[in-house]
N, C-alpha and C positions, 0 to 999 in steps of 0.2 A: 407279094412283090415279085418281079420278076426279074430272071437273071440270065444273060449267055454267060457262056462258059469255055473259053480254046481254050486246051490242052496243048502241051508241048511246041511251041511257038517259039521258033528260034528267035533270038534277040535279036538279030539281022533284021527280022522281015519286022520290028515295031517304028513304030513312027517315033523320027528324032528326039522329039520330047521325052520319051519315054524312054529310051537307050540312054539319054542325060544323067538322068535316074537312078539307073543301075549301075551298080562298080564293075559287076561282069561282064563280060562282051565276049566275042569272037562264036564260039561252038554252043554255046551257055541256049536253054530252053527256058522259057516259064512258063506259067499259066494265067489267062487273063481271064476276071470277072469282072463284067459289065452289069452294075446291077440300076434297075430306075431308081431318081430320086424320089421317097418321100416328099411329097407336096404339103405344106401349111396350109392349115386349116385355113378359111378366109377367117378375118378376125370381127365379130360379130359386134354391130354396133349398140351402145349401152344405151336403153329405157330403162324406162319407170313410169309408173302410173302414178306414185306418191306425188299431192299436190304441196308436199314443201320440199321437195328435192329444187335444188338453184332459186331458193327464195332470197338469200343475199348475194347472188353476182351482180347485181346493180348497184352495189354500195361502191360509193366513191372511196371513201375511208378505209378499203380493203382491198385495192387494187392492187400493191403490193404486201402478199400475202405475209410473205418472212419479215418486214417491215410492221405492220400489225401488232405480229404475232410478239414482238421483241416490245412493243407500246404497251401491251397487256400485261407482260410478265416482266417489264421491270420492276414497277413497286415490289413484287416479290423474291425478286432473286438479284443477289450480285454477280459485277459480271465475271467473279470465278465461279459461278453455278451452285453456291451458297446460299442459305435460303434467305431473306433479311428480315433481321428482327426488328419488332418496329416497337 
């Protein structure tokens, strides 16, 4: 990564922004590092060769997924998250 680096830079001579910032003022020096951003990976898009990978995204009956999923698991469970005995 790389970096500049001023030393001893009166607070006078930063850009207003920056003077904002600081409580000190008048004679007051600091040091500024300017370092580059790290860049993001691009984000790699997902394959698969498996030929049952999205073999039910065409189901009607599961369009909504959490709606499904709550059809399936009631006969099993009450809705305090109890299991039910049948």
């Amino acid at each position: 990564m790389n970096a500049v680096v001023f030393e001893h830079v009166p607070v006078a001579e930063l850009p207003q922004k920056w003077r904002e910032k600081l409580a000190s003022a008048g004679s007051a020096t600091v040091t500024v590092r300017i370092e580059e951003e790290a860049q993001a990976a691009p984000a790699e898009e997902f394959t698969t060769d498996d030929p049952a990978f999205g073999i039910w995204r065409d189901r009607e009956d599961m369009a909504d997924v959490a709606a499904y999923v709550r059809k399936i698991r009631q006969p099993r469970y009450n809705r305090d998250g109890s299991r039910n005995e049948h």
